[in-house]
mmCIF file of the N, C-alpha and C atoms, coordinates in Angstrom:
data_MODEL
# 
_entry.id   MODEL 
# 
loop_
_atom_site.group_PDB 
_atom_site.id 
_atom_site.type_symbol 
_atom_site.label_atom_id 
_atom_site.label_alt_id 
_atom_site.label_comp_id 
_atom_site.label_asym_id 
_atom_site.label_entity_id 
_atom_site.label_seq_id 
_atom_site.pdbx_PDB_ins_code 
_atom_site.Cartn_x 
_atom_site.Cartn_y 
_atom_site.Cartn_z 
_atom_site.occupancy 
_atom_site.B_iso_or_equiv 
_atom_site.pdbx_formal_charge 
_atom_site.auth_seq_id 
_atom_site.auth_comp_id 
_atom_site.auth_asym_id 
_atom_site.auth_atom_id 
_atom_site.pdbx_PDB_model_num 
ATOM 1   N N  . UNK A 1 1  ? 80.014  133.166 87.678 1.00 0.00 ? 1  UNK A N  1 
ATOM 2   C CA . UNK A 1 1  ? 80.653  131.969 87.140 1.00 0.00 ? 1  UNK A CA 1 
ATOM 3   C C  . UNK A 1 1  ? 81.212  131.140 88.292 1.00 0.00 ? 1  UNK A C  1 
ATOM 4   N N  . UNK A 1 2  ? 80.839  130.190 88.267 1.00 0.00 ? 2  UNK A N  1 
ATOM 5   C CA . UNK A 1 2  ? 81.243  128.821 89.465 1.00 0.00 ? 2  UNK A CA 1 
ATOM 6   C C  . UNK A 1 2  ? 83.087  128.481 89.044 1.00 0.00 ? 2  UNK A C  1 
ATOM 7   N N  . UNK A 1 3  ? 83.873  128.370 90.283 1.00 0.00 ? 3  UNK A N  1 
ATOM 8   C CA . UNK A 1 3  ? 85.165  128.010 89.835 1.00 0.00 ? 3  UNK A CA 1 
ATOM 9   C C  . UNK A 1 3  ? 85.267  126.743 90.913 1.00 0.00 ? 3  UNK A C  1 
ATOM 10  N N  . UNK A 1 4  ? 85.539  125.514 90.030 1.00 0.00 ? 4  UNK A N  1 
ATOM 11  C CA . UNK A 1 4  ? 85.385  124.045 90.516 1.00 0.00 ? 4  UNK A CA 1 
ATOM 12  C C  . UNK A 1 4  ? 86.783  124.166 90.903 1.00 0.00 ? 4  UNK A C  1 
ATOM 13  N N  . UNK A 1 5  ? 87.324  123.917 92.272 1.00 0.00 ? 5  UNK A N  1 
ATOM 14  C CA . UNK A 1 5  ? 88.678  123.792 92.825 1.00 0.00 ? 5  UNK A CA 1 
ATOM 15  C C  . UNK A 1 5  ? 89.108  122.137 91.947 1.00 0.00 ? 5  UNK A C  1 
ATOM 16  N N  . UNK A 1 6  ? 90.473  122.062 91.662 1.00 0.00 ? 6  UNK A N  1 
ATOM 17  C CA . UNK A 1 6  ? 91.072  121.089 90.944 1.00 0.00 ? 6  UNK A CA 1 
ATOM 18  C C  . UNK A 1 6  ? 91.154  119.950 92.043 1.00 0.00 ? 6  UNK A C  1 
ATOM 19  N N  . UNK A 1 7  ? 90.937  119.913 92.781 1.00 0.00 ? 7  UNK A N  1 
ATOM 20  C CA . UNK A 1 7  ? 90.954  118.437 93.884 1.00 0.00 ? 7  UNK A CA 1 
ATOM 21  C C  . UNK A 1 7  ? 89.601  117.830 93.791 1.00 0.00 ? 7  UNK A C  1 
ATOM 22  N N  . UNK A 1 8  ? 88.707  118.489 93.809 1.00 0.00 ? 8  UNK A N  1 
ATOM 23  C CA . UNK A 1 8  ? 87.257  118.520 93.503 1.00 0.00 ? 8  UNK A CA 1 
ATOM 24  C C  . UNK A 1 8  ? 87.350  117.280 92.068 1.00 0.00 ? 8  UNK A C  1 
ATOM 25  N N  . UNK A 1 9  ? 87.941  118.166 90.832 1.00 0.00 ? 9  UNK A N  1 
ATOM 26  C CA . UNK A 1 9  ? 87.849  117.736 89.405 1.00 0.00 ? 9  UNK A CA 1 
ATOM 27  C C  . UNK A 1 9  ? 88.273  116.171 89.702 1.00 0.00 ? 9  UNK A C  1 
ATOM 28  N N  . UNK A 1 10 ? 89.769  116.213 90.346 1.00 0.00 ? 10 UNK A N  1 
ATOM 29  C CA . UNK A 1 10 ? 90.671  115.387 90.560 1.00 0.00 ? 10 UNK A CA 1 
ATOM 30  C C  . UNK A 1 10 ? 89.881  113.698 91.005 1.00 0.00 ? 10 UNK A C  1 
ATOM 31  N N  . UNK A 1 11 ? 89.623  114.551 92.680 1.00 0.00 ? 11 UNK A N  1 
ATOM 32  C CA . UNK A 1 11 ? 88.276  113.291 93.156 1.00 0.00 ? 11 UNK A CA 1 
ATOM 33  C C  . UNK A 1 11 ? 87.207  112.571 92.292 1.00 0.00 ? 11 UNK A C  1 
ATOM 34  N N  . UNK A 1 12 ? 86.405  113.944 91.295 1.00 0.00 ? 12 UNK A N  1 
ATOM 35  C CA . UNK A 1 12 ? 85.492  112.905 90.976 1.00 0.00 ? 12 UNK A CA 1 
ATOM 36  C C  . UNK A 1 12 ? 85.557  112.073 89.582 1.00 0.00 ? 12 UNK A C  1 
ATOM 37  N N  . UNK A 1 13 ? 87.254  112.615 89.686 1.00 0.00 ? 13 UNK A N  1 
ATOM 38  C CA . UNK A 1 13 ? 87.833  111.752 88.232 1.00 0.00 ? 13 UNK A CA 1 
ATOM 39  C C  . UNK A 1 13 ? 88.213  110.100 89.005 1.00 0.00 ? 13 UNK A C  1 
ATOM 40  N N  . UNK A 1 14 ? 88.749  110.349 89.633 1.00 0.00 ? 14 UNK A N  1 
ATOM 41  C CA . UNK A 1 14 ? 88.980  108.767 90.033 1.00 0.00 ? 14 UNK A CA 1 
ATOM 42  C C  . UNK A 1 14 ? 87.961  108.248 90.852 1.00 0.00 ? 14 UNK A C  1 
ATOM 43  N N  . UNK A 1 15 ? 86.808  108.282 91.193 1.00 0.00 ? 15 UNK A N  1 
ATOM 44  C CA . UNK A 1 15 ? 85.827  107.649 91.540 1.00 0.00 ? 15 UNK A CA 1 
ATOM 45  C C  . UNK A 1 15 ? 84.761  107.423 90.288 1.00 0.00 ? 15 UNK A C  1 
ATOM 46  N N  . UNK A 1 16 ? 84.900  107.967 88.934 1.00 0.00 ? 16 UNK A N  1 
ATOM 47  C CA . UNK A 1 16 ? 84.976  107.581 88.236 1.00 0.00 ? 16 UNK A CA 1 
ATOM 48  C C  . UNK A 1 16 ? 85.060  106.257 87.637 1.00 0.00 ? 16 UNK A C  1 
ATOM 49  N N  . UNK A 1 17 ? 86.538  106.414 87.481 1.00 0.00 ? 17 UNK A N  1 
ATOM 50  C CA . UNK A 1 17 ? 87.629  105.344 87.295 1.00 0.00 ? 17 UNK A CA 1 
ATOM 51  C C  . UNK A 1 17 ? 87.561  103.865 88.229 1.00 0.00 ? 17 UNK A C  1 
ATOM 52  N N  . UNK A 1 18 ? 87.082  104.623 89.159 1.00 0.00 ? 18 UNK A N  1 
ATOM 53  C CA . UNK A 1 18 ? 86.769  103.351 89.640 1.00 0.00 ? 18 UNK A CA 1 
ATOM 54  C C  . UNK A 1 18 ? 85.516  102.608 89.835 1.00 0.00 ? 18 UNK A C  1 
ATOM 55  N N  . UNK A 1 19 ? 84.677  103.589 89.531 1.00 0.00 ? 19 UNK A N  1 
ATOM 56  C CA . UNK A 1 19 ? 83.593  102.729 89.531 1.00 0.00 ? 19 UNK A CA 1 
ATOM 57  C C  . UNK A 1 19 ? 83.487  101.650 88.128 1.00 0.00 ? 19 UNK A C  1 
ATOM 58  N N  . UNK A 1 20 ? 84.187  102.577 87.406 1.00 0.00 ? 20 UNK A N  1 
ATOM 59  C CA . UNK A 1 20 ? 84.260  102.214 85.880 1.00 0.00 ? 20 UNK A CA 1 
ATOM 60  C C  . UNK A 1 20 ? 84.728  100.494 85.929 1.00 0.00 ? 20 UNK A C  1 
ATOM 61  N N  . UNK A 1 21 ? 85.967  100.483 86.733 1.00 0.00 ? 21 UNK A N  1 
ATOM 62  C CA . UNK A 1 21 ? 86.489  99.334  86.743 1.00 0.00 ? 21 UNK A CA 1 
ATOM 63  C C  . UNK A 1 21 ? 85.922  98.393  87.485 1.00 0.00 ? 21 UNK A C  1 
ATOM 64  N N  . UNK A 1 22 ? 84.754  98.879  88.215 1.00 0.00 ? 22 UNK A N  1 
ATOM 65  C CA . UNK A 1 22 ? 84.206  97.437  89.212 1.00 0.00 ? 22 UNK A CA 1 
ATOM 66  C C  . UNK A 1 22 ? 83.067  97.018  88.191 1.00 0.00 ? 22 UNK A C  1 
ATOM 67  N N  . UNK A 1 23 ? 82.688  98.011  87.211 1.00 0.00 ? 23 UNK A N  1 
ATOM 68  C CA . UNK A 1 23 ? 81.747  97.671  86.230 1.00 0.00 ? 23 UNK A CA 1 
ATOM 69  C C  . UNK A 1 23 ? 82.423  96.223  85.576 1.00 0.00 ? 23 UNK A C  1 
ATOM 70  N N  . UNK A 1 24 ? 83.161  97.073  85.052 1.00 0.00 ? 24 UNK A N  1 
ATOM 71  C CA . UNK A 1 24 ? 84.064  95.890  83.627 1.00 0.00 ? 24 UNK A CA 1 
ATOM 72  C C  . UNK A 1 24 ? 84.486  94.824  84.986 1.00 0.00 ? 24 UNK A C  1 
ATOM 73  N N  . UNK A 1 25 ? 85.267  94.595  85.445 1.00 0.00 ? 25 UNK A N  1 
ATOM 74  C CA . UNK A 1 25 ? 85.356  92.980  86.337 1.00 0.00 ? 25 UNK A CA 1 
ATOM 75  C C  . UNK A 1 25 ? 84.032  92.813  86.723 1.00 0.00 ? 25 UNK A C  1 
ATOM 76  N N  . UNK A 1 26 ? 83.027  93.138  86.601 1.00 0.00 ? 26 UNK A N  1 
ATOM 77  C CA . UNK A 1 26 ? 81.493  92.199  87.351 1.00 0.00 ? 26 UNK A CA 1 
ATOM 78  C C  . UNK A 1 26 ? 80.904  92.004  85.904 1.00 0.00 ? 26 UNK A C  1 
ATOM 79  N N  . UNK A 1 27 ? 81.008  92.603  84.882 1.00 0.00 ? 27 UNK A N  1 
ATOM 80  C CA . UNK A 1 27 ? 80.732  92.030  83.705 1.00 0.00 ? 27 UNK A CA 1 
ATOM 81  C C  . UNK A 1 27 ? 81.540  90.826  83.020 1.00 0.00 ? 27 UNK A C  1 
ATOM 82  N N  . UNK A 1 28 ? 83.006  91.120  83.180 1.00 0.00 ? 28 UNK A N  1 
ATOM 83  C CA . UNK A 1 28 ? 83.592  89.772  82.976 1.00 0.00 ? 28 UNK A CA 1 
ATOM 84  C C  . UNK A 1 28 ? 83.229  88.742  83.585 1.00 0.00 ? 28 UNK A C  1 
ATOM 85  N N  . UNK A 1 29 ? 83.054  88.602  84.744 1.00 0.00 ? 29 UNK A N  1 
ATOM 86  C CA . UNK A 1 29 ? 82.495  87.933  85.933 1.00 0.00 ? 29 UNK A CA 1 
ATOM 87  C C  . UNK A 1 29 ? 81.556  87.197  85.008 1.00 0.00 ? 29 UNK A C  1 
ATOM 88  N N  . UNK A 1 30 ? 80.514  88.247  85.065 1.00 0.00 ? 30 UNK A N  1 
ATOM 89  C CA . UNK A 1 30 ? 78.738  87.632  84.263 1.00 0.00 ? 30 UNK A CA 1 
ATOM 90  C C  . UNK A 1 30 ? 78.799  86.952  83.201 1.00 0.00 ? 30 UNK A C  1 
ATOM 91  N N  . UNK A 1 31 ? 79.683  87.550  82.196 1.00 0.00 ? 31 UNK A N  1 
ATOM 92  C CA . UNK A 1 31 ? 80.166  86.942  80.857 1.00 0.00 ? 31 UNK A CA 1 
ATOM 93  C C  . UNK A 1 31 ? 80.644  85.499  81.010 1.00 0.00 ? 31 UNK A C  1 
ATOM 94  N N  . UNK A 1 32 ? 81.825  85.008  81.957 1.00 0.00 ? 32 UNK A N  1 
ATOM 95  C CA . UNK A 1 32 ? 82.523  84.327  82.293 1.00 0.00 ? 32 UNK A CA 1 
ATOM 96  C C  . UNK A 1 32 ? 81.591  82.936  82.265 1.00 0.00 ? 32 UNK A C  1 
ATOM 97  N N  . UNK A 1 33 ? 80.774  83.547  83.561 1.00 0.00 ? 33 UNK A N  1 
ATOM 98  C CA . UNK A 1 33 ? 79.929  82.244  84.341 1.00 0.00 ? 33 UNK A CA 1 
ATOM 99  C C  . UNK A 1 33 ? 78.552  82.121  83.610 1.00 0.00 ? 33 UNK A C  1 
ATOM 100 N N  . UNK A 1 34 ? 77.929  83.063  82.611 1.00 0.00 ? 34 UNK A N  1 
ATOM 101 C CA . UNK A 1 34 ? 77.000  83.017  81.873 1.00 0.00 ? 34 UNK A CA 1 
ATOM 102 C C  . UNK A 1 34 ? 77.515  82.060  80.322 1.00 0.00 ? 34 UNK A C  1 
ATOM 103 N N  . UNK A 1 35 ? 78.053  82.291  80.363 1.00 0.00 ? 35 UNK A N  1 
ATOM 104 C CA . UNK A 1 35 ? 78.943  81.741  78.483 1.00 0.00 ? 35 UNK A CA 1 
ATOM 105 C C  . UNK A 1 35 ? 79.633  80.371  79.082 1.00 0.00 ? 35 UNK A C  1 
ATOM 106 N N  . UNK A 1 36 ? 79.872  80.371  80.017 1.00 0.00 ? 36 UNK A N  1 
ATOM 107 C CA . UNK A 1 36 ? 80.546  78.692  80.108 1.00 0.00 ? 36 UNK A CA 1 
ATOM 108 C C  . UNK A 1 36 ? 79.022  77.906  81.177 1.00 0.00 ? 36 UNK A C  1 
ATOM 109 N N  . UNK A 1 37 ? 78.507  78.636  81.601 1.00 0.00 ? 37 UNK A N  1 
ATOM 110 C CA . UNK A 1 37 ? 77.063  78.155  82.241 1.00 0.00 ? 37 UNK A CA 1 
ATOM 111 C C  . UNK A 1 37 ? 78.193  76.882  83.348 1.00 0.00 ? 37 UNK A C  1 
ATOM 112 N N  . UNK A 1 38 ? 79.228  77.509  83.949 1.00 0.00 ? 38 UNK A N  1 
ATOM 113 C CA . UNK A 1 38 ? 79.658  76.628  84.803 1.00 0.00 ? 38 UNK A CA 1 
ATOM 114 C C  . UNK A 1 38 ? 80.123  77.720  86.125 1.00 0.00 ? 38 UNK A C  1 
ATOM 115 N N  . UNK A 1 39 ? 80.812  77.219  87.056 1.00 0.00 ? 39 UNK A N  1 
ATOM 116 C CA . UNK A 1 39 ? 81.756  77.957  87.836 1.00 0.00 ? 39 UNK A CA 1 
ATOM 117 C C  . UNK A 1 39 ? 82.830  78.249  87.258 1.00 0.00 ? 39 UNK A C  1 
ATOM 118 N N  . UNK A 1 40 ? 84.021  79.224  87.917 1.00 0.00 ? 40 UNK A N  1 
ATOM 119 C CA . UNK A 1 40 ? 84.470  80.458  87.536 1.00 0.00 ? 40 UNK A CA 1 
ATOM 120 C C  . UNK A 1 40 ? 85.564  78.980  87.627 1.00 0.00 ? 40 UNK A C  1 
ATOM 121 N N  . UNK A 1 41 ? 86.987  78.653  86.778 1.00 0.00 ? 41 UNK A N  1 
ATOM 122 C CA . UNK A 1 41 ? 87.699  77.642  86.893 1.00 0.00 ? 41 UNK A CA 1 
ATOM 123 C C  . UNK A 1 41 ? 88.889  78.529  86.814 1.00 0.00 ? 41 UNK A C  1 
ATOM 124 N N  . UNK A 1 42 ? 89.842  78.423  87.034 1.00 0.00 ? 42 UNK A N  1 
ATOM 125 C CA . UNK A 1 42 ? 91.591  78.109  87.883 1.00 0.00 ? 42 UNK A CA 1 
ATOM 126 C C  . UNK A 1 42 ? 92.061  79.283  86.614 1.00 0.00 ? 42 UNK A C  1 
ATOM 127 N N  . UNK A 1 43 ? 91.753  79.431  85.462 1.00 0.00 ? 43 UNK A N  1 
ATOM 128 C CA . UNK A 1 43 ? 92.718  80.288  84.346 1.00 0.00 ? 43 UNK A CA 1 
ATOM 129 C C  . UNK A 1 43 ? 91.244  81.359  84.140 1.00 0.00 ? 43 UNK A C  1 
ATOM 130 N N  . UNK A 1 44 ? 90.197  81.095  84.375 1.00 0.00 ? 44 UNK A N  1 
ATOM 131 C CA . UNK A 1 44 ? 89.225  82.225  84.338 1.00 0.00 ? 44 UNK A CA 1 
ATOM 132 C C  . UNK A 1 44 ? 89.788  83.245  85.762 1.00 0.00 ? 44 UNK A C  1 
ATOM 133 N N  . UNK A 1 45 ? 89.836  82.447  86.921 1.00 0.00 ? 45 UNK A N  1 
ATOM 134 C CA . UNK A 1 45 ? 89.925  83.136  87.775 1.00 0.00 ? 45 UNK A CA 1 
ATOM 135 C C  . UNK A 1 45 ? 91.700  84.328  87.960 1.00 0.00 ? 45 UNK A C  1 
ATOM 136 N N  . UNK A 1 46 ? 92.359  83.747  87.146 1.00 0.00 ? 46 UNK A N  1 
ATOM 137 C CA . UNK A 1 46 ? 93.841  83.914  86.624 1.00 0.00 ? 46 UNK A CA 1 
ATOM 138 C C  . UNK A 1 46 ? 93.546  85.559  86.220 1.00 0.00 ? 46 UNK A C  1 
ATOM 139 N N  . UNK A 1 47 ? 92.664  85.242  85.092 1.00 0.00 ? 47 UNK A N  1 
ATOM 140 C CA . UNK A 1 47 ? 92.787  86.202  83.897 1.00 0.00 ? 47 UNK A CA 1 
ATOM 141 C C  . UNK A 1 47 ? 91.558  87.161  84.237 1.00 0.00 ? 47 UNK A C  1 
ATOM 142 N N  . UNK A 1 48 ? 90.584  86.994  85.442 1.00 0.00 ? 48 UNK A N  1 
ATOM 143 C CA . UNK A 1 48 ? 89.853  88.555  86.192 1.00 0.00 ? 48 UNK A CA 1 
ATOM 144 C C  . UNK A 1 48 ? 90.820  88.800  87.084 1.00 0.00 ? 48 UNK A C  1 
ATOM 145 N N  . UNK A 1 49 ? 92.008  88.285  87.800 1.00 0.00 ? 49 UNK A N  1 
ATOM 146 C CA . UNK A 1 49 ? 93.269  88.681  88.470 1.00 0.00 ? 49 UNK A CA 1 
ATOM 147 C C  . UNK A 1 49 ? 93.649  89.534  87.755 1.00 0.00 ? 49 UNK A C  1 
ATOM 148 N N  . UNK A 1 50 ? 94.070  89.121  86.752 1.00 0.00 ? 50 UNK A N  1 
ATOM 149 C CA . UNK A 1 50 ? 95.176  90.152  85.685 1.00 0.00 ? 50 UNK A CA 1 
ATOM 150 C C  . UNK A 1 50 ? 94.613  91.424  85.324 1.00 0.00 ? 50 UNK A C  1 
ATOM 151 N N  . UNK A 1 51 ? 93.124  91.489  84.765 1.00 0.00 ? 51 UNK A N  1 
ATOM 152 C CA . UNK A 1 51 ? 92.331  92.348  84.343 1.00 0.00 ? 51 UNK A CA 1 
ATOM 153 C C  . UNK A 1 51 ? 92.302  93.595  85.874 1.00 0.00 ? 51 UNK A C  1 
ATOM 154 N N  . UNK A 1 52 ? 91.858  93.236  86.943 1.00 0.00 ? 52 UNK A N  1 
ATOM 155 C CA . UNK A 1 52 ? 91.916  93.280  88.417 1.00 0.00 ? 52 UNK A CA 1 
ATOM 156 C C  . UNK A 1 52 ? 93.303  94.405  88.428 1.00 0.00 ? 52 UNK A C  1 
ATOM 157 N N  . UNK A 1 53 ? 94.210  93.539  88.744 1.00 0.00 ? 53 UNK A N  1 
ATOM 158 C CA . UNK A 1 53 ? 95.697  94.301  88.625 1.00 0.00 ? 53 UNK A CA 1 
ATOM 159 C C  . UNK A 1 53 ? 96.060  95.361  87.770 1.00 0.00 ? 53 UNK A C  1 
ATOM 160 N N  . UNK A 1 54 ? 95.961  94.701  86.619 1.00 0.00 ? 54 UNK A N  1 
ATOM 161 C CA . UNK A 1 54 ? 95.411  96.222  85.115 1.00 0.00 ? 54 UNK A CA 1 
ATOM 162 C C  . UNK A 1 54 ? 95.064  97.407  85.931 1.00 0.00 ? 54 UNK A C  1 
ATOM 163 N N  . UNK A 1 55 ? 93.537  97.152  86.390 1.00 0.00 ? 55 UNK A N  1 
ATOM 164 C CA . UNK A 1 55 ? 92.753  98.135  86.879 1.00 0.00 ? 55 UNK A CA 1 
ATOM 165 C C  . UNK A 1 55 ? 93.786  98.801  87.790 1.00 0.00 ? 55 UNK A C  1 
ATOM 166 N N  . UNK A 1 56 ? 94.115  98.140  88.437 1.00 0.00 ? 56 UNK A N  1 
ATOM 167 C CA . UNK A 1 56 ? 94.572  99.346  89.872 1.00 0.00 ? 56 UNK A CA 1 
ATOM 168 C C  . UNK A 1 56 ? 96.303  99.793  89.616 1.00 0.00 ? 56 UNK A C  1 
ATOM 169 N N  . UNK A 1 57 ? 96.564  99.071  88.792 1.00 0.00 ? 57 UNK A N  1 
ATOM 170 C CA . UNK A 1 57 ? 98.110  99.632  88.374 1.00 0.00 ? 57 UNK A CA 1 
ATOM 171 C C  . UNK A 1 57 ? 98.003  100.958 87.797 1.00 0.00 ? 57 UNK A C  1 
ATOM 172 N N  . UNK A 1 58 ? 96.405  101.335 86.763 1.00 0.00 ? 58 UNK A N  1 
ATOM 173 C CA . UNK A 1 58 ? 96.145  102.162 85.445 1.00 0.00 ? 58 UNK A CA 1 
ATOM 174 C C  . UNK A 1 58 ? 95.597  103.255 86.883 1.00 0.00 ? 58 UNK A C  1 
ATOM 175 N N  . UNK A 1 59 ? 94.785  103.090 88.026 1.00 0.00 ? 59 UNK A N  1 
ATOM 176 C CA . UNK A 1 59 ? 94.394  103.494 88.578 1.00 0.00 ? 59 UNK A CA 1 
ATOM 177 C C  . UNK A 1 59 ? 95.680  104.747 89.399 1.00 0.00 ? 59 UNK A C  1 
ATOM 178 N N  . UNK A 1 60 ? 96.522  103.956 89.939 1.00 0.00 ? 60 UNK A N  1 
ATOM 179 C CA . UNK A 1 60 ? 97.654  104.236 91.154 1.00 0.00 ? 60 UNK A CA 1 
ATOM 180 C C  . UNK A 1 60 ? 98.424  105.165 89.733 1.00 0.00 ? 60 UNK A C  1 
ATOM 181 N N  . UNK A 1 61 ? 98.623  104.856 88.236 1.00 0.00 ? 61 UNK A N  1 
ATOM 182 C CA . UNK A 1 61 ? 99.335  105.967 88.048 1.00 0.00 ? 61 UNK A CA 1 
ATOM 183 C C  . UNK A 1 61 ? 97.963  107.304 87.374 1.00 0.00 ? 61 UNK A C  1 
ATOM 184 N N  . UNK A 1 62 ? 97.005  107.339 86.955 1.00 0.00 ? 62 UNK A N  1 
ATOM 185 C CA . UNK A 1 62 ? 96.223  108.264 87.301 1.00 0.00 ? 62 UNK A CA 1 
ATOM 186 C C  . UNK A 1 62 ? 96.323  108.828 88.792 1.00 0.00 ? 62 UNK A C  1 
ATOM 187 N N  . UNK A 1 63 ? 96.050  108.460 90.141 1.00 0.00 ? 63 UNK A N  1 
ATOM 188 C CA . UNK A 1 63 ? 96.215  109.213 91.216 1.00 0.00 ? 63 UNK A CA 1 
ATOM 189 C C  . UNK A 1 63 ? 97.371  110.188 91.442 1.00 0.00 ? 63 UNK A C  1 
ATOM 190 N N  . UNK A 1 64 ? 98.618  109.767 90.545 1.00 0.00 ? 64 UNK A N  1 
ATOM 191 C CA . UNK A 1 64 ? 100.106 109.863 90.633 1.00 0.00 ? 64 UNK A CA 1 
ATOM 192 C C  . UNK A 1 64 ? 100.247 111.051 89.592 1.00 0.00 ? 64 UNK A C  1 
ATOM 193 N N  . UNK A 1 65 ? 99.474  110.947 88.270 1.00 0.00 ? 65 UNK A N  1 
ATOM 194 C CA . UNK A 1 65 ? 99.509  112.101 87.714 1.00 0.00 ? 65 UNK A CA 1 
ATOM 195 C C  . UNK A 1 65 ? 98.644  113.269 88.248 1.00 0.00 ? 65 UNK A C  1 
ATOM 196 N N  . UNK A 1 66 ? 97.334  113.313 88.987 1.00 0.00 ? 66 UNK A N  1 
ATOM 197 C CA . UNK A 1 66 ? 96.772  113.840 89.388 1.00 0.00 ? 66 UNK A CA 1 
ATOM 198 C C  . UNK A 1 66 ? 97.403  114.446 90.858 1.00 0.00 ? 66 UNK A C  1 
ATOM 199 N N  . UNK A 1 67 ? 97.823  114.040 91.463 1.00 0.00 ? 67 UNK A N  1 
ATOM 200 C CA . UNK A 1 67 ? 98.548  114.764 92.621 1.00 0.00 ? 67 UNK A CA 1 
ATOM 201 C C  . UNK A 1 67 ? 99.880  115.898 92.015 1.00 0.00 ? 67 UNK A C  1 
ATOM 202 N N  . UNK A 1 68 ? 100.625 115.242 90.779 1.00 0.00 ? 68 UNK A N  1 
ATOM 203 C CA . UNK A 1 68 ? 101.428 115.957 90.206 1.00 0.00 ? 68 UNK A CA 1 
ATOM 204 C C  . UNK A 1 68 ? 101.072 117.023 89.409 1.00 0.00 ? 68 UNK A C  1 
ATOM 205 N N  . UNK A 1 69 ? 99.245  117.284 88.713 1.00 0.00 ? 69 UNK A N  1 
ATOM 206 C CA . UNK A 1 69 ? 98.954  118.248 88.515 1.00 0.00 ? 69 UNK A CA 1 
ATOM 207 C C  . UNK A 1 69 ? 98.776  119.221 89.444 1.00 0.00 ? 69 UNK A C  1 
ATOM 208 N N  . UNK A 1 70 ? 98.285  118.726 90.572 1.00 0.00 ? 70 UNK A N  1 
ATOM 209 C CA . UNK A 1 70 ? 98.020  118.986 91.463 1.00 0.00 ? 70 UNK A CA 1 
ATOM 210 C C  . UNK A 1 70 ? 99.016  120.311 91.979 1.00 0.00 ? 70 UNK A C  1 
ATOM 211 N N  . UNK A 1 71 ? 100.559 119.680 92.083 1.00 0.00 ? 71 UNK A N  1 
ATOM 212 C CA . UNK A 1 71 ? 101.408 120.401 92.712 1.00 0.00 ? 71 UNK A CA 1 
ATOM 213 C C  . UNK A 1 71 ? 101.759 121.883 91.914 1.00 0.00 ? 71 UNK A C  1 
ATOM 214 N N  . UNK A 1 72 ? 101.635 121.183 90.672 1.00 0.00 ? 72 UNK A N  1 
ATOM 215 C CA . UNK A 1 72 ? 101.668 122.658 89.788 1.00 0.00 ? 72 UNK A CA 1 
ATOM 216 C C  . UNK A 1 72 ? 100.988 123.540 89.706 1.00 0.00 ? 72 UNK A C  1 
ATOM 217 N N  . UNK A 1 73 ? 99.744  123.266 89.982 1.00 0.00 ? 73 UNK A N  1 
ATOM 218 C CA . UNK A 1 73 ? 98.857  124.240 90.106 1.00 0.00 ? 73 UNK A CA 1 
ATOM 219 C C  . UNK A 1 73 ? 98.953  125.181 90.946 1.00 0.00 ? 73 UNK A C  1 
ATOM 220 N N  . UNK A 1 74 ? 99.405  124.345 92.217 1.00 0.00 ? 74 UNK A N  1 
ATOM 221 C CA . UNK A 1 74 ? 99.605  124.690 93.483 1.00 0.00 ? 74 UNK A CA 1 
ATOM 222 C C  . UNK A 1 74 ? 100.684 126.177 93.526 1.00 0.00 ? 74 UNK A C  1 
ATOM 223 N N  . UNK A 1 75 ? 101.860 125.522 92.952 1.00 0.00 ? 75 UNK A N  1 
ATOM 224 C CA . UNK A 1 75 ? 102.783 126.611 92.461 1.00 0.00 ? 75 UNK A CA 1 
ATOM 225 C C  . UNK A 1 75 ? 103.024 127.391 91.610 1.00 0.00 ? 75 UNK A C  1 
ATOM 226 N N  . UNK A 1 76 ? 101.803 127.294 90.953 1.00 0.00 ? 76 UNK A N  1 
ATOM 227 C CA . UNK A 1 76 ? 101.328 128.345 89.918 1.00 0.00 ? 76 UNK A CA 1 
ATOM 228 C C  . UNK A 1 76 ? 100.992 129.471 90.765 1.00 0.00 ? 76 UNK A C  1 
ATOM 229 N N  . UNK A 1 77 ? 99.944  128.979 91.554 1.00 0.00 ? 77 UNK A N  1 
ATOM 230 C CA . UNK A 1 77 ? 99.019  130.237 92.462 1.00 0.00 ? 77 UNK A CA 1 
ATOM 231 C C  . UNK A 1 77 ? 99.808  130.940 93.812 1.00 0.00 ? 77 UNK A C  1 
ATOM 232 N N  . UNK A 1 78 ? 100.917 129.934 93.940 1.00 0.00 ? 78 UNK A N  1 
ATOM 233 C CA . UNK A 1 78 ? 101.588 131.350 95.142 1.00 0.00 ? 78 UNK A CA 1 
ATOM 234 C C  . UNK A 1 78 ? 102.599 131.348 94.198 1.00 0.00 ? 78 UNK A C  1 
ATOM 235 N N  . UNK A 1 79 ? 103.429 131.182 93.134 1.00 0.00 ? 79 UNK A N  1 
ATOM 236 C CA . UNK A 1 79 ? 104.288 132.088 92.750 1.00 0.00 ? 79 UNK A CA 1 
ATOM 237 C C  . UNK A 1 79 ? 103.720 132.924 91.822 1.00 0.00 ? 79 UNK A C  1 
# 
């Protein structure tokens, strides 16, 4: 039986996550400039900011819970 170390799990959870999120902003993107058949204008560009920020705020506290599983685990196995 294979035992996947939890940093391993951890890593290829947030590369994941992030690929996930460059998906969804390059589709908004496409959506954006395909559906208005113009350039990207001043409150489009606002609101893939916001979406943008979303992403990496949702991102930074996933890394944050994941290091904190992390530690427990950690002190699971030497105590």
């Amino acid at each position: 039986m294979w035992i996947i170390p939890s940093w391993a799990i951890g890593t290829a959870f947030v590369v994941c996550v992030v690929a996930c999120a460059q998906v969804v902003v390059r589709r908004l993107i496409g959506s954006t400039v395909k559906s208005a058949g113009r350039t990207l204008t001043d409150p489009d560009v606002a609101r893939l900011t916001q979406a943008l920020d979303d992403m990496q705020r949702r991102l930074g506290e996933l890394e944050e819970r994941m290091d904190f599983a992390e530690r427990l685990l950690a002190k699971g196995r030497v105590g």
